[in-house]
C-alpha positions as CSV (number, residue, x, y, z in Angstrom):
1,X,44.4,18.4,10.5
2,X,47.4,16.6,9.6
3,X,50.8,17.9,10.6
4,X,52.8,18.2,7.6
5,X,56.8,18.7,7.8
6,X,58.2,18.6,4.7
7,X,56.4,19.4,1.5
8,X,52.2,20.5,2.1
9,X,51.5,19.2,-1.4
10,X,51.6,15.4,0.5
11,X,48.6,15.9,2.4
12,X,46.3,16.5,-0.4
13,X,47.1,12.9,-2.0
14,X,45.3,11.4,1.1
15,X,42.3,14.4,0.3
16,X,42.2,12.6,-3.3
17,X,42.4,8.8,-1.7
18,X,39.7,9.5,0.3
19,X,37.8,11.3,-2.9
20,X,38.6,7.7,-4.9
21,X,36.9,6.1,-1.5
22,X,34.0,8.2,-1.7
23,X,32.8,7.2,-5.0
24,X,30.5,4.7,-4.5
25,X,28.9,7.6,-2.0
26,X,29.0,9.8,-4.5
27,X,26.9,7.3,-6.7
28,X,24.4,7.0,-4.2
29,X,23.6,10.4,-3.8
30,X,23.2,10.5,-7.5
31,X,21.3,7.4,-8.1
32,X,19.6,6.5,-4.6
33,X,15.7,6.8,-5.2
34,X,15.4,8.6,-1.7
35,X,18.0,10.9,-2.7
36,X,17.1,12.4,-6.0
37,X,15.5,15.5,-6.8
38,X,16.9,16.9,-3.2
39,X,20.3,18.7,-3.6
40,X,19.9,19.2,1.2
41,X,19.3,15.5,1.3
42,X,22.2,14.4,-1.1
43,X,24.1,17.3,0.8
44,X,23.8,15.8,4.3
45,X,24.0,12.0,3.0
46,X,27.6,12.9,1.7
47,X,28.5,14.3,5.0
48,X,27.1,11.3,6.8
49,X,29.4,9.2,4.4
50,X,32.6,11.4,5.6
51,X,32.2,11.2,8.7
52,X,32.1,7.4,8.7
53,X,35.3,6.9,6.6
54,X,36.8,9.7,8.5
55,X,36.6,8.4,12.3
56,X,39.2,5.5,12.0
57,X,41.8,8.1,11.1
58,X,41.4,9.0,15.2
59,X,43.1,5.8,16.2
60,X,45.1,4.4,12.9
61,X,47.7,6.1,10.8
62,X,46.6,7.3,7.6
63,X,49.2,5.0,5.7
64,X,47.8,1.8,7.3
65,X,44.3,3.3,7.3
66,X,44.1,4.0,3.6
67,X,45.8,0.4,2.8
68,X,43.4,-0.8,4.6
69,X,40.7,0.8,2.9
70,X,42.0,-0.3,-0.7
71,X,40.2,-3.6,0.6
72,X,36.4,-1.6,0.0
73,X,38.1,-0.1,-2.7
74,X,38.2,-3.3,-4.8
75,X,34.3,-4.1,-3.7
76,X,33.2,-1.0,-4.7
77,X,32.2,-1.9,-8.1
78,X,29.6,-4.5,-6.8
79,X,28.1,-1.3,-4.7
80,X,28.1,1.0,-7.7
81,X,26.5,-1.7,-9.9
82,X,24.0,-2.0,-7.7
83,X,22.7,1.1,-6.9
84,X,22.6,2.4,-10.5
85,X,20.4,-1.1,-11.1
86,X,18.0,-0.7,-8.5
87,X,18.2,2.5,-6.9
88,X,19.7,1.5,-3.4
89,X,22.9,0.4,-1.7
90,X,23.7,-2.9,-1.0
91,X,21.1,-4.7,1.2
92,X,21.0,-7.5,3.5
93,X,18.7,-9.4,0.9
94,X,20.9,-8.7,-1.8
95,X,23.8,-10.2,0.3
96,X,21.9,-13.3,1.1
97,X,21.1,-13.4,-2.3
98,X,24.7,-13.6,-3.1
99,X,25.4,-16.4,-0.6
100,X,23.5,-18.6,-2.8
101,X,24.7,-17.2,-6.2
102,X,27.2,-19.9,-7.9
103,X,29.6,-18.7,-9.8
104,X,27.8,-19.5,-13.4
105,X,24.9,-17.0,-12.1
106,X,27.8,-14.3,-11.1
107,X,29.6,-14.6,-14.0
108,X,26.6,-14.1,-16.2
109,X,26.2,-11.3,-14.8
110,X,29.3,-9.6,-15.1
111,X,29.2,-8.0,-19.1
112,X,25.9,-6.2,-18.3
113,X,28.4,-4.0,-16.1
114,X,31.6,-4.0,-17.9
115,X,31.9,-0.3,-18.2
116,X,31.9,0.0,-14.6
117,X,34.2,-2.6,-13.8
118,X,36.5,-1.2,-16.7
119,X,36.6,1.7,-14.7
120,X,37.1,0.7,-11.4
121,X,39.5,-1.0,-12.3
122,X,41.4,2.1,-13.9
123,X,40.3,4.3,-10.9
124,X,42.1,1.6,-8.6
125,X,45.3,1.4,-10.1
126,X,45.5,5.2,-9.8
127,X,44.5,4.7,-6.0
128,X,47.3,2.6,-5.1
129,X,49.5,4.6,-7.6
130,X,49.2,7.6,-5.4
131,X,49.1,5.6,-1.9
132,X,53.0,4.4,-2.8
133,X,53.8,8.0,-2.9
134,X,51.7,9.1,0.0
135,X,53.7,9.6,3.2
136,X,53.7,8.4,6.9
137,X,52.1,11.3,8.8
138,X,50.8,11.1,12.0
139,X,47.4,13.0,13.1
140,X,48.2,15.5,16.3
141,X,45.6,15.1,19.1
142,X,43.8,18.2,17.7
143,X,42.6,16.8,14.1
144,X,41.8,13.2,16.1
145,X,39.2,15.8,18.2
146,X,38.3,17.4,15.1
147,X,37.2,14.2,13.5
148,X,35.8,12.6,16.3
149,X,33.6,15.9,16.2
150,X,32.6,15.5,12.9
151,X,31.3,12.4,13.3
152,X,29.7,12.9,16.5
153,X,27.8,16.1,14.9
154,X,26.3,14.2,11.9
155,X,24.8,11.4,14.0
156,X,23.3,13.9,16.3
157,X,21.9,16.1,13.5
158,X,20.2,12.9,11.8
159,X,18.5,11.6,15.6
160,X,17.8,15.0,16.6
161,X,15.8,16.0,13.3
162,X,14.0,12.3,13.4
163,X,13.6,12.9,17.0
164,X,12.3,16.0,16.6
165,X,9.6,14.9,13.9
166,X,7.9,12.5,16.3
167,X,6.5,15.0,18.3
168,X,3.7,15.0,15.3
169,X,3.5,11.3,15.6
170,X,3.0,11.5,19.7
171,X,5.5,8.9,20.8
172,X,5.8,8.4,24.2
173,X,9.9,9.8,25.6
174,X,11.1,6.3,25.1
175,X,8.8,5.8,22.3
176,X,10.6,8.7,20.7
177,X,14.2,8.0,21.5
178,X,13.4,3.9,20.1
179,X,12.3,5.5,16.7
180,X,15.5,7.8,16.2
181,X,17.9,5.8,17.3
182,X,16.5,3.2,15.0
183,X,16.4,5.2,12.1
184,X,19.7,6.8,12.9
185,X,21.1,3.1,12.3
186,X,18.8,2.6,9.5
187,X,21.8,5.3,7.7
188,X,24.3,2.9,8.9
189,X,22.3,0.6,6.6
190,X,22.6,2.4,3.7
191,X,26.2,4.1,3.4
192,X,29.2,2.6,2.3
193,X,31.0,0.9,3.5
194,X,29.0,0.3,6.9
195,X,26.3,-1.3,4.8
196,X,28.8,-4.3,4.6
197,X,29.6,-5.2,7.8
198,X,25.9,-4.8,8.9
199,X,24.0,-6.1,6.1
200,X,26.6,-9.0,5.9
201,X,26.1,-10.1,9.3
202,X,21.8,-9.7,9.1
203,X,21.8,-11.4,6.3
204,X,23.8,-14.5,7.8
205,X,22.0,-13.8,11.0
206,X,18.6,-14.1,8.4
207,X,19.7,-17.3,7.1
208,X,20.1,-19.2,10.2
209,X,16.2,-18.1,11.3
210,X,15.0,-18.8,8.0
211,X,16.4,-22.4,8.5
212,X,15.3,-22.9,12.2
213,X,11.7,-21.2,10.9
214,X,12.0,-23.9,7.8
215,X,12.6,-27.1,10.5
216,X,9.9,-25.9,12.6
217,X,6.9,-26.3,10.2
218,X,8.5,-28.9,7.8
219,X,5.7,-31.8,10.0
220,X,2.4,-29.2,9.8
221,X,-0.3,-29.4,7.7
222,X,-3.6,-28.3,7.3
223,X,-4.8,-31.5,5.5
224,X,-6.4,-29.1,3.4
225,X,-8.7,-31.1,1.2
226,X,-10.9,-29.1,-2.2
227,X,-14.3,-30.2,-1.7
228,X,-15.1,-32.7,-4.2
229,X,-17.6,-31.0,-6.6
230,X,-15.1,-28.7,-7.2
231,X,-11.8,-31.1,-8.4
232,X,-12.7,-30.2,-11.7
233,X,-13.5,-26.9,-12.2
234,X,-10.6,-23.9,-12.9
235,X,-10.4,-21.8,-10.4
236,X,-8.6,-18.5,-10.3
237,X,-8.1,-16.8,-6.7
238,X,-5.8,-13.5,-6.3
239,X,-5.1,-12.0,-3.0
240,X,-3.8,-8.8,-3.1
241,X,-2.1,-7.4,0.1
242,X,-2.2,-3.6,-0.2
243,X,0.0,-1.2,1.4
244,X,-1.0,2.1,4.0
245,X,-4.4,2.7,1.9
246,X,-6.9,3.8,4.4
247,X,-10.7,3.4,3.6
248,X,-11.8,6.8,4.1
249,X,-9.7,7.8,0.8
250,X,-11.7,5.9,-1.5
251,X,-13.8,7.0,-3.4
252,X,-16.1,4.3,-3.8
253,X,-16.5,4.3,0.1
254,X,-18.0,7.9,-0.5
255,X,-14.6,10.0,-0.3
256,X,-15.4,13.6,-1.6
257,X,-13.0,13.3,-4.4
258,X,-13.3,10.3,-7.2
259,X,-10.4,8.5,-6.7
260,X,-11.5,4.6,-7.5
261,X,-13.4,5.6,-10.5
262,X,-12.9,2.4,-12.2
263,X,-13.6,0.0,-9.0
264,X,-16.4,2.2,-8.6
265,X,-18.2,0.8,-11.8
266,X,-17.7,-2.8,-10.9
267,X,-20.8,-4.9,-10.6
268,X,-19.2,-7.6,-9.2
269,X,-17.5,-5.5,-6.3
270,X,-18.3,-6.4,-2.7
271,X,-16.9,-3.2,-0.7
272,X,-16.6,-4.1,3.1
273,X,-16.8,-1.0,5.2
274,X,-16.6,-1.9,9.0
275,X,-13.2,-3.8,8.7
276,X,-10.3,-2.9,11.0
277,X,-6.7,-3.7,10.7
278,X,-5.5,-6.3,13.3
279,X,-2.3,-4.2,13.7
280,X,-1.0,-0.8,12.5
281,X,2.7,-2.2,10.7
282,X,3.2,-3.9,7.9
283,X,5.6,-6.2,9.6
284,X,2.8,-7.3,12.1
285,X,-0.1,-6.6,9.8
286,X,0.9,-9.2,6.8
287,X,1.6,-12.2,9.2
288,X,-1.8,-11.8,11.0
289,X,-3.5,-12.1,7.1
290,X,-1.7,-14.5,5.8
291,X,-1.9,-17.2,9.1
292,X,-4.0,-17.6,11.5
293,X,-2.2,-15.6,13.8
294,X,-4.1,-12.7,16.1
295,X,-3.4,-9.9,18.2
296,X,-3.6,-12.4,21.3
297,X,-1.5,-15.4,19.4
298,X,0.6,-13.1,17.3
299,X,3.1,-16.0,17.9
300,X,1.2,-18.2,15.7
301,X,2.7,-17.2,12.6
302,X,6.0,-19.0,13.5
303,X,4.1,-22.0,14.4
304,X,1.7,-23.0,11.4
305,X,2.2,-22.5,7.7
306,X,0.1,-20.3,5.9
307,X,-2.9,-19.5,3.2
308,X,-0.2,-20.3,0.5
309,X,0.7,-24.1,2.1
310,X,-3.2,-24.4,2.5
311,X,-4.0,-23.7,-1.2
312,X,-1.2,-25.6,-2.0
313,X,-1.9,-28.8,-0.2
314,X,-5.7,-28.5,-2.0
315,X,-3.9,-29.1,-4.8
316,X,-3.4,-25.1,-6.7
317,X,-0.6,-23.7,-8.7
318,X,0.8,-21.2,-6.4
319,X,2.4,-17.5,-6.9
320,X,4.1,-15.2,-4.8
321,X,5.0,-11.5,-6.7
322,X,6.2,-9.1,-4.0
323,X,6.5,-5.3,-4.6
324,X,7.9,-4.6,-1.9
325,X,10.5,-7.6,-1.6
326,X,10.0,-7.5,2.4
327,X,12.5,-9.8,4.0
328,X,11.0,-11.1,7.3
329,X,10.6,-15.5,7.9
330,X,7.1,-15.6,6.9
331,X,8.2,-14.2,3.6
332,X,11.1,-15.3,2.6
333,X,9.9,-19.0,3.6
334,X,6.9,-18.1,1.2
335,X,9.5,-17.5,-2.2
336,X,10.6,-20.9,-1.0
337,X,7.9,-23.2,-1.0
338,X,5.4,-21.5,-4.2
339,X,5.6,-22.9,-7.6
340,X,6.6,-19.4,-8.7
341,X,8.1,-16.0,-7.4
342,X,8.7,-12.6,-8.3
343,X,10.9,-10.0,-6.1
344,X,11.2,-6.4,-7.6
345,X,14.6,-5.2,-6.7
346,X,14.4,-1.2,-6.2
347,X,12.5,0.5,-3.8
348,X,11.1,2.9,-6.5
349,X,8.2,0.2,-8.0
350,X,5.0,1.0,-9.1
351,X,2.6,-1.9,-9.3
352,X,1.7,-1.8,-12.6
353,X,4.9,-3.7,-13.4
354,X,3.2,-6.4,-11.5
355,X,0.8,-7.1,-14.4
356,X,2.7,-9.0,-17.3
357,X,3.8,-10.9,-14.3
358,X,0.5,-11.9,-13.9
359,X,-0.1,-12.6,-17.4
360,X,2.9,-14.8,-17.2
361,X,1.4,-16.5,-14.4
362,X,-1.7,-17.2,-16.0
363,X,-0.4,-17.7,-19.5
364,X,2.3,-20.5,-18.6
365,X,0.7,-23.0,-16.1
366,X,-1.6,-25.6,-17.5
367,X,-2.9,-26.2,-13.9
368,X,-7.0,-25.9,-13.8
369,X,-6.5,-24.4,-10.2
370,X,-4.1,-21.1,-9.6
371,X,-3.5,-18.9,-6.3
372,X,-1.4,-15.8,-6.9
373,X,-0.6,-13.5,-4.1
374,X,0.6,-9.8,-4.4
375,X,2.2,-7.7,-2.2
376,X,2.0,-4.4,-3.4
377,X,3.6,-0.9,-2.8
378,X,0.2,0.5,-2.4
379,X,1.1,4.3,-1.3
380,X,3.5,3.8,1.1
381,X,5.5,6.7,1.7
382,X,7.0,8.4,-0.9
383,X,3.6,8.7,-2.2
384,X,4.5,10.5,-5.2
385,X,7.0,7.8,-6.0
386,X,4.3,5.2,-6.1
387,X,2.3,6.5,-9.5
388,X,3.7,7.5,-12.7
389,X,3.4,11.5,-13.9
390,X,0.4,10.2,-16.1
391,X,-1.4,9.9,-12.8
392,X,-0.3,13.7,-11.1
393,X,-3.8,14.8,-10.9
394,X,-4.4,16.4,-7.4
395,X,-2.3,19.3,-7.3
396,X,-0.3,20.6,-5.9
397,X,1.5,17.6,-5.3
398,X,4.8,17.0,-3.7
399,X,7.6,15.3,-6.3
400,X,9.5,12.5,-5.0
401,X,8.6,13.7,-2.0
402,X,11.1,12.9,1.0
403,X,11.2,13.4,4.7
404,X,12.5,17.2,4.8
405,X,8.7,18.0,3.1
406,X,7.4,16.6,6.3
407,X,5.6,19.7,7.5
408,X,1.6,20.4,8.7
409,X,2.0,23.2,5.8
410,X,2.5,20.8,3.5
411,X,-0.8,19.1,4.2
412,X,-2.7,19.7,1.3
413,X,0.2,18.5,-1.2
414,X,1.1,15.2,1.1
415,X,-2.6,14.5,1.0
416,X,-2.7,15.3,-3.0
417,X,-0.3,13.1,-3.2
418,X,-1.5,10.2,-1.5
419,X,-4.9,10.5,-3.4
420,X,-3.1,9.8,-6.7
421,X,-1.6,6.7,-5.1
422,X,-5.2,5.8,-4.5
423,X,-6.2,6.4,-8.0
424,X,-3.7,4.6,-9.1
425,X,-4.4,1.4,-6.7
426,X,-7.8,2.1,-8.2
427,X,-6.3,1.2,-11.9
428,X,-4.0,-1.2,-10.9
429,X,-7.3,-3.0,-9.3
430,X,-8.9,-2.4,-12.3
431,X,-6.4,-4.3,-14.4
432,X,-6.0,-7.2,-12.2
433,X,-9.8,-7.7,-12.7
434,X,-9.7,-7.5,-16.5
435,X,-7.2,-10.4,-16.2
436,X,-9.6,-12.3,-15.0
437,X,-12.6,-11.3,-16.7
438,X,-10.8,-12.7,-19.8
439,X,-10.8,-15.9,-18.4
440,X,-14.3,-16.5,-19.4
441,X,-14.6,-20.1,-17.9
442,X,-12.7,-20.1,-14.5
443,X,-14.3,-19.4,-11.0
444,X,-11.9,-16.1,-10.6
445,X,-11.8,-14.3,-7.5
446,X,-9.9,-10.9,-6.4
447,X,-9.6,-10.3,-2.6
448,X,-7.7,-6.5,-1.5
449,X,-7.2,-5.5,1.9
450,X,-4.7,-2.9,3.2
451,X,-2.4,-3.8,6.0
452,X,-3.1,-0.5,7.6
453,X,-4.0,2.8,7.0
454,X,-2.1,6.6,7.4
455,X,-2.8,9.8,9.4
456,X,-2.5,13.1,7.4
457,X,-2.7,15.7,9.6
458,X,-6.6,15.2,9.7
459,X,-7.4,17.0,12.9
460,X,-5.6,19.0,16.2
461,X,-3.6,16.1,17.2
462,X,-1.2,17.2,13.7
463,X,-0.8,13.3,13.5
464,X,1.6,11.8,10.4
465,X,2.3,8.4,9.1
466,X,1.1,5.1,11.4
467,X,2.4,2.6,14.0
468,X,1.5,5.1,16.6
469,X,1.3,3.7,20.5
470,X,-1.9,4.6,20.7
471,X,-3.3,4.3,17.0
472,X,-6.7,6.0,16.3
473,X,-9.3,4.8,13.7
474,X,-7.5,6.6,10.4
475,X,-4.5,4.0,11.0
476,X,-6.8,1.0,11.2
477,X,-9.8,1.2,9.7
478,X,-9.1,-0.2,5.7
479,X,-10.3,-0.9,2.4
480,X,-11.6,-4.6,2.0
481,X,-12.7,-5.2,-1.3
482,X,-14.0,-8.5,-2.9
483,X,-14.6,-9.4,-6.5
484,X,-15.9,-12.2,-7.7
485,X,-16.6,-13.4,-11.8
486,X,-20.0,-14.0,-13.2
487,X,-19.0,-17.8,-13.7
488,X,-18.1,-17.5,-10.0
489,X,-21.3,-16.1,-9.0
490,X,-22.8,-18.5,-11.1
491,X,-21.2,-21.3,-9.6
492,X,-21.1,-20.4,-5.7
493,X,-24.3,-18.2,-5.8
494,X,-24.4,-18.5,-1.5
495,X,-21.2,-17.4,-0.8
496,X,-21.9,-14.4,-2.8
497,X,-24.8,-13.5,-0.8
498,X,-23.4,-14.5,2.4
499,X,-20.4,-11.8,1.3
500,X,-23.3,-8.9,0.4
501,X,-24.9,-10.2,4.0
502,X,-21.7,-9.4,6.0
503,X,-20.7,-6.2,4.3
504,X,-21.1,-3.5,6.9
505,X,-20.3,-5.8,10.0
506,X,-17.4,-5.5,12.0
507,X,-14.8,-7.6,11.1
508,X,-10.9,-7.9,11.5
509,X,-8.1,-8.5,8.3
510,X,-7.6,-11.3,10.5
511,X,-10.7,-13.1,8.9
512,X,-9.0,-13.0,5.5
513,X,-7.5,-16.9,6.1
514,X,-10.9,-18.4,6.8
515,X,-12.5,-16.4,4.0
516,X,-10.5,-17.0,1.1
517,X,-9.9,-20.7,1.4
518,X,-14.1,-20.8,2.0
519,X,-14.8,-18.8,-1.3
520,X,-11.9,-21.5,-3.1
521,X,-14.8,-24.4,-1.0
522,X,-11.4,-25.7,0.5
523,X,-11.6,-27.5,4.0
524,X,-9.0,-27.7,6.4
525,X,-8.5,-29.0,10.0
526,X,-11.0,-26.9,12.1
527,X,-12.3,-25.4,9.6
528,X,-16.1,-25.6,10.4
529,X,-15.5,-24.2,13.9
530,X,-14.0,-21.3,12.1
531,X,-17.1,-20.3,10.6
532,X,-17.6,-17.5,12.9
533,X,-14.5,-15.3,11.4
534,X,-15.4,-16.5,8.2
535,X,-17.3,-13.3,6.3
536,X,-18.3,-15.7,3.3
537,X,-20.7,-17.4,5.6
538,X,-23.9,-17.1,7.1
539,X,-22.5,-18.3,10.5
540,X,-20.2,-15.2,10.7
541,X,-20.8,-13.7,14.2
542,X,-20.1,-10.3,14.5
543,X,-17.5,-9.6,17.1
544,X,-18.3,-6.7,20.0
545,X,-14.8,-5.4,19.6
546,X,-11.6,-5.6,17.8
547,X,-8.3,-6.0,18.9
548,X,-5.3,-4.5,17.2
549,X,-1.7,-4.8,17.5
550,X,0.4,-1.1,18.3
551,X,3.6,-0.2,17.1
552,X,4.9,-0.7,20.4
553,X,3.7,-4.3,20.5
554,X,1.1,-3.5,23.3
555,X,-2.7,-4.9,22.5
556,X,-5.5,-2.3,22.4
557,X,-9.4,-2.8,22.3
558,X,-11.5,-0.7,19.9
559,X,-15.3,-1.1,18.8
C-alpha cells in the first residue's frame, strides 16, 4: 500500500501507530456488552474500526495524518475508562454529562483509574517515540483505492445484513432502507474515534433542546391540589414503566408456561387484560404515559408537564430511577425537576439493582407522601442479558444473545429466552410489592404497564421485534397490572372496585395519567371531565376503538 524506497522496515512503524490507535477498539471489543461472548461480532466490529481510521490516509500523508491522530491518542484513556466501567463507548449522555462536571467532580474521579492512565501514558510516549522516526511516505493512487475500498466494503456489509434482516420485520422499501441506514450510523455511534465528533455534537445539540423544552413549561401547571381528607395520611405510589413485555407471556394472563408465579399469588393484584399500547416504540410509548399526550396530540408532551410535576405540585416526594437511562426532553427534563434520581450507566442492567434504590428512597425521606417512578429494562432485546444465570430456566436459551442469532430457527431459544425475562419481571414485581407491604401504615400503590410488546415469530408472517408500519396485536396489546395495599383498600374501598369493574374493558396506556393521580385522590385542572379515560372510576367509558402510534409515525385504528 505504501511505496517504500529506502529501507521496508519503515512502513511497519506506521502498522504499529495505528495498532497504538486501535486500542481503545480493541477494548471495546473486549469489554463492550454487545460484543462479548461473539468472537464474528468482535471480528467485524474491529474491521469496522479500521476502516474508519484508515480512510483519511486517502487524502492526507501518513506523517501529518498520524500527528494528527496523537490528538485521540491522548483522549483515549477517557474512552478506555469508560467502557471497562460500563460496558459501552463514550455516549452522547456521558458527554453532556461531562459538560456539566467541574473539575472537583473530574478530579475525584481520576485515582479509581490510575492504572489506566499510568499506562496510557507509557503507551503514548512510545507512540510519539516511534512517529519521530517514522518517515514521509506518500500513498500511490493504488493503496488510496485500496482503502477507500475497504471502507466502502464494511459499511455495505453492516447495511446490507441489517437490510437484509427486515424482510422478517416487513418494512416497506423505504421503510427498509430508513432502518439500515439508521443503524449503519448507529456504528458510527459507537467506534472510536467517530463517537466523538458525533456524540459531542448531539449532546450539545441535546442541551440546547433541553433548555428551549425547559423555557417552554417553566409557566404551566396543573394546579394540582390533594383532596383534603387525604393531607394527612402517607401515601406510597410507584409507577413502574416496563419494557417490550407483551401480555400474552404472562403467566397470570393464562400463558401455558408459569412465568409470573409470584404475581400470580397476589391478592391484591388487579390484572387488566383488554389494554393496548398507544404506540409500538419506547420513544413514543413513554411520552404518551407519562403526559397527557395521544396518538392524535402526540405533540402534547412538549407542551404540558407531566405525572411527576402533577404529584409534585400535590405536594409528594418525588423519584425518578431509570434502567435504561433514555436520553430524550421528556426525560432528561424529569432528572431535573424530582427530589431524587437514579441513572444506571451500562446497557447490561438487570432491575433488581433497582431495589436498594428503592429502599433508599423510602428509608431517607421523612415526607408522609412519596411518588417513585421506574423505568425498567424489562426484556428488551438482548433478552438473555436482562436476567441473571439463576433465572436460565427455559432451555435452550440463547446466551448474550446478539443480532447474528436472529434466525426463524432460533425460535424456540429467542422465545426461551424472553420467558425468563418475564419470570424475572415477575420477581422484580414481586419485590417491589414486598417494599411496600412493609410499610404497614401507608396507602401504597404499584401501577406496571409495558410500553409495548414483541413479535417472536408467532405465525407465517416470520415477524421479529416491534415498531413495525403496520403493527399487529402481539406489539400492542400489554400487561397492566395494579396493586394496591390492604390499608389502601381499606382506605379507598371505591376506587378498588371501580378498578375490579373496568378490568376487561378496552382501554389505552394512555389512561395511566388520569388513573394514577385518581387512585393518589389528587385533582387537577380538568380533571373531572377526564373521568372517562380514567379506569379507577365508575364514569370510565369504554372506547369503540384504539388508536396507536407506528413506527413510522402514521396513526392506525384497531378494536
Amino acid at each position: 500500500m505504501f511505496k517504500i524506497e529506502k529501507d521496508k522496515k519503515q512502513y511497519f512503524l506506521y502498522c504499529f501507530l495505528l495498532l497504538i490507535l486501535l486500542i481503545p477498539n480493541f477494548v471495546t471489543a473486549f469489554y463492550a456488552s454487545d460484543l462479548q461472548d461473539s468472537f464474528v461480532l468482535k471480528l467485524s466490529y474491529l474491521l469496522f474500526s479500521i476502516s474508519i481510521w484508515l480512510l483519511p490516509l486517502a487524502i492526507i500523508k501518513p506523517k501529518i495524518y498520524f500527528s494528527i491522530c496523537s490528538i485521540f491518542l491522548l483522549i483515549a484513556p477517557l474512552e478506555i475508562s469508560f467502557v471497562k466501567s460500563v460496558g459501552q463507548p463514550i455516549s452522547d449522555g456521558f458527554i453532556e454529562s461531562l459538560i456539566y462536571t467541574n473539575y472537583r467532580e473530574a478530579t475525584e474521579q481520576l485515582p479509581g483509574h490510575l492504572i489506566e492512565i499510568v499506562t496510557c501514558i507509557f503507551i503514548i510516549i512510545i507512540y510519539f517515540l516511534i512517529l519521530r522516526k517514522a518517515p514521509n511516505l506518500r500513498i500511490p493512487k493504488r493503496g488510496k483505492l485500496i482503502i477507500v475500498s475497504i471502507f466502502l466494503l464494511a459499511n455495505v456489509a453492516i447495511f446490507a445484513k441489517i437490510y437484509k434482516m427486515t424482510f422478517a420485520m416487513k418494512f416497506t422499501p423505504i421503510g427498509a432502507l430508513q432502518f439500515a441506514l439508521e443503524f449503519t450510523r448507529t456504528k458510527y455511534i459507537k467506534t472510536y474515534p467517530a463517537n466523538l465528533f458525533l456524540n459531542t455534537f448531539t449532546a450539545y445539540e441535546s442541551i440546547s433542546e433541553s433548555k428551549e423544552f425547559e423555557n417552554k413549561l417553566q409557566h404551566f401547571s396543573f394546579n394540582a391540589k390533594i383532596d383534603e381528607h387525604k393531607k394527612e395520611s402517607k401515601q406510597i405510589f410507584i409507577l413502574v414503566l416496563g419494557e417490550t413485555a407483551r401480555q400474552e407471556n404472562f403467566g397470570l394472563y393464562g400463558y401455558h408456561r408459569p412465568t409470573t408465579p409470584k404475581l400470580s399469588k397476589e391478592k391484591n393484584l388487579v390484572a387488566f387484560d383488554n389494554v393496548y399500547s398507544a404506540a409500538t416504540l419506547t420513544i413514543q410509548s413513554i411520552p404518551q404515559v407519562i403526559t397527557r399526550a395521544n396518538p392524535d396530540h402526540i405533540d402534547l408532551q412538549y407542551k404540558e408537564k407531566n405525572i411527576i410535576d402533577a404529584f409534585k405540585e400535590a405536594g409528594f416526594y418525588t423519584a425518578w430511577i431509570d434502567n435504561q437511562n433514555m436520553l430524550i426532553p421528556i426525560t432528561k427534563r424529569i432528572n431535573n425537576i424530582v427530589d431524587f434520581h437514579y441513572n444506571t450507566k451500562t446497557q447490561n442492567v438487570q432491575d433488581m439493582e433497582a431495589i436498594p434504590i428503592i429502599k433508599q428512597v423510602l428509608n431517607n425521606t421523612d415526607n408522609k407522601k412519596a411518588l417513585i417512578v421506574i423505568h425498567s429494562m424489562g426484556s428488551h432485546f438482548r433478552y438473555s442479558n436482562r436476567y441473571p444465570d439463576s433465572f436460565d430456566i427455559y432451555k435452550p436459551s440463547i446466551s448474550k444473545t446478539g443480532y447474528d442469532n436472529i434466525n426463524i430457527k432460533n425460535k424456540e431459544a429467542l422465545v426461551n429466552s424472553y420467558d425468563n425475562s418475564i419470570v424475572y419481571t415477575d420477581h422484580f414485581l414481586a419485590s417491589i410489592i414486598s417494599l411496600l407491604n412493609d410499610e404497614k401504615s401507608a396507602e401504597s400503590c404499584m401501577l406496571y404497564l409495558s410500553d409495548h410488546g414483541e413479535n417472536l415469530y408467532d405465525d407465517g408472517k416470520k415477524l421479529i421485534f416491534h415498531g413495525s408500519i403496520q403493527p399487529n396485536i402481539h406489539e400492542y396489546h400489554i400487561p397492566y397490572l395494579v396493586w394496591t395495599s390492604d390499608f389502601y383498600n381499606k382506605e379507598n374501598p371505591n376506587i378498588v372496585e371501580n378498578l375490579s369493574k373496568n378490568k376487561s374493558k378496552k382501554a389505552s396506556s394512555t389512561s395511566t395519567f388520569s388513573t394514577f393521580l385518581n387512585m393518589a385522590n389528587i385533582r387537577y385542572d380538568n380533571s373531572d371531565s377526564e373521568q372517562i379515560n380514567n379506569l379507577a372510576s365508575d364514569q370510565y367509558n369504554e372506547p369503540k376503538n384504539r388508536k396507536i402510534l407506528t413506527g413510522s409515525g402514521k396513526v392506525i385504528i384497531v378494536d
